[in-house]
Each structure stands twice: as structure tokens, then as C-alpha cells.
N, C-alpha and C positions, 0 to 999 in steps of 0.2 A: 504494500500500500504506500509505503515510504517512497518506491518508486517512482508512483504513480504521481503523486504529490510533487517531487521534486522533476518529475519531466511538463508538468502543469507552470509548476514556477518557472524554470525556464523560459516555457515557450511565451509566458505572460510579460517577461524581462523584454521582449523582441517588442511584446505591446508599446511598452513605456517610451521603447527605442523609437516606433515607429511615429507615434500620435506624436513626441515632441517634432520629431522631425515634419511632419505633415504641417504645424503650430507655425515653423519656423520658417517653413516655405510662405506660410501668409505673412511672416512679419518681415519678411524681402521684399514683399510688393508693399510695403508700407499698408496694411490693413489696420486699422484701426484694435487698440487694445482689447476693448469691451466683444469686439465681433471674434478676435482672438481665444479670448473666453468659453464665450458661449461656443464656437466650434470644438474646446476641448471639452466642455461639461457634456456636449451632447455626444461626443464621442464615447466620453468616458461611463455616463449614464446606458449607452446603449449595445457596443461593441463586447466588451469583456466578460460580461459577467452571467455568461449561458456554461454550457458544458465544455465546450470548446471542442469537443471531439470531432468536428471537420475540421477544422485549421490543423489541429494537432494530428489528423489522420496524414495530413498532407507530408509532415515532417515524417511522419514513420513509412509511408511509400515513398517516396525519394530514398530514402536509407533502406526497404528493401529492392528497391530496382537499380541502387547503385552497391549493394549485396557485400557492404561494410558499413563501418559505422561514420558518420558525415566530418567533415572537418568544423572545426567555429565556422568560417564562410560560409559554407556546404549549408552547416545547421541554418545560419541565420537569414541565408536564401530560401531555403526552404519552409522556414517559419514567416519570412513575409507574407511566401506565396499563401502559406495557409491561415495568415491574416486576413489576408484579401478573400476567401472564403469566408472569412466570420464578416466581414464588411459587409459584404452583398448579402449576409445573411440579415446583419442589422438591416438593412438597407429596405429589404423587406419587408422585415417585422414593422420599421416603424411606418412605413405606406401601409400593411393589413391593418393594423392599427385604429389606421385612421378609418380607414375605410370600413371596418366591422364593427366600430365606436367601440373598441374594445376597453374592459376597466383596467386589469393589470395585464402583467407581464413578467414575468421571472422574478414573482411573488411584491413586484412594486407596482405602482401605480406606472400606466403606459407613456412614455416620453409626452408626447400632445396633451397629457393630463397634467401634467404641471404646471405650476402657476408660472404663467407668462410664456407656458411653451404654444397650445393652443395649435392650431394650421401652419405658423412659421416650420409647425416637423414637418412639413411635408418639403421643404427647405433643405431641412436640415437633413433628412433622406437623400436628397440627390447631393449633399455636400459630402454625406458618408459617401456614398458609390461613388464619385466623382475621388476622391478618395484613395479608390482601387486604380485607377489610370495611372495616378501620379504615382503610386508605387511601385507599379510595374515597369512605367520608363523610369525611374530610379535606378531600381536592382536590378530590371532586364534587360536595359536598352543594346545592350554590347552582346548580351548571350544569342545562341544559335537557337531557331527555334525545335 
């Protein structure tokens, strides 16, 4: 279970890796602080905090179709990639969401139901997916495909 636990933490490290860097790509185009904010809480609020077992599948197929264990690199490519599965997962949820007027979600109350969050999640949906792009020409742009 100890394992299990510590390949969870892990792959949640790649989290903290990636959402700063997503933060700081908007603070290069000069985006305003408060908007900087708000695209991390909603990040944070809706991305992490499921199971994780897509993202984290992604990491364990990579390292059996590369049939050793991954380098750091290796691992933290493959943890993006399976970031961007949890992305698109959020991505959804918070558009079903909206659209099934749903109450909670991974026992909270559903991102639109927060005070001041309202319709701007349906925003903040295409800011997660949009998200996924930018990650991929990050860490893929140079790989074969």
C-alpha cells in the first residue's frame, strides 16, 4: 500500500510542476495577478483531487512498452502526458456539471457552485483543456511522433 501511496505522491509532484509552470506562462504575457489566481484555484479545485488512475495508468504503460523502469525524464514525460488525461478529464466534468446542474463532485460542492464561480466555469473549462495544448508543445514539441 506504501507503494501505492508513494507512486501517487510522485506523480502529484509533476502536478505542482506543471500548474506552476502553466501560472507562469500567463505571467509572461503580462496577465493580470487576480486572473493568475483564479486560473490556479480552478485548476487546483478541479484537476487533482479524483483517483488519478488515468494519468497514473499512463506512466505505468510507457514503462511497460518501454519494458524497464523510466529515467527522471522518461518518468516526468510520461507523467505530463498523463496529466493531460486528468485535464481533459477535469475538462469535462466541469462542462457535465454545468450542464446536468449537478450538486457535488468528489464529495464537494461542483466548481460552478461556488460562490463567484457561477457560468465563468464554463470559462474556466476551456482554460483547463486549452491547458493540455500548451503542454504538449512544451514537452512534445521536439519528440517523434
Amino acid at each position: 500500500m506504501a507503494d501505492k501511496a508513494a507512486r501517487r505522491a510522485r506523480f502529484e509532484k509533476v502536478y505542482a510542476r506543471i500548474a506552476d509552470e502553466l501560472v507562469d506562462e500567463l505571467r509572461k504575457n503580462n496577465i493580470p495577478e487576480d486572473v493568475m489566481s483564479w486560473y490556479r484555484r480552478s485548476l487546483d479545485y478541479n484537476v487533482p483531487g479524483g483517483k488519478l488512475n488515468r494519468g497514473m495508468s499512463v506512466v505505468d504503460t510507457v514503462e511497460i512498452l518501454k519494458r524497464r523502469s523510466l529515467t527522471e525524464e522518461e518518468y516526468v514525460k510520461a507523467a505530463v502526458l498523463g496529466w493531460c488525461i486528468e485535464l481533459l478529464q477535469a475538462y469535462f466534468l466541469v462542462s457535465d456539471d454545468i450542464m446536468d446542474a449537478s450538486i457535488t463532485r468528489r464529495g464537494q460542492p461542483c466548481w460552478y457552485r461556488n460562490p463567484g464561480v457561477g457560468m465563468i466555469a464554463i470559462n474556466d473549462s476551456f482554460m483547463i483543456s486549452s491547458a493540455i495544448y500548451r503542454l504538449l508543445k512544451s514537452y512534445f514539441k521536439t519528440d517523434p511522433c
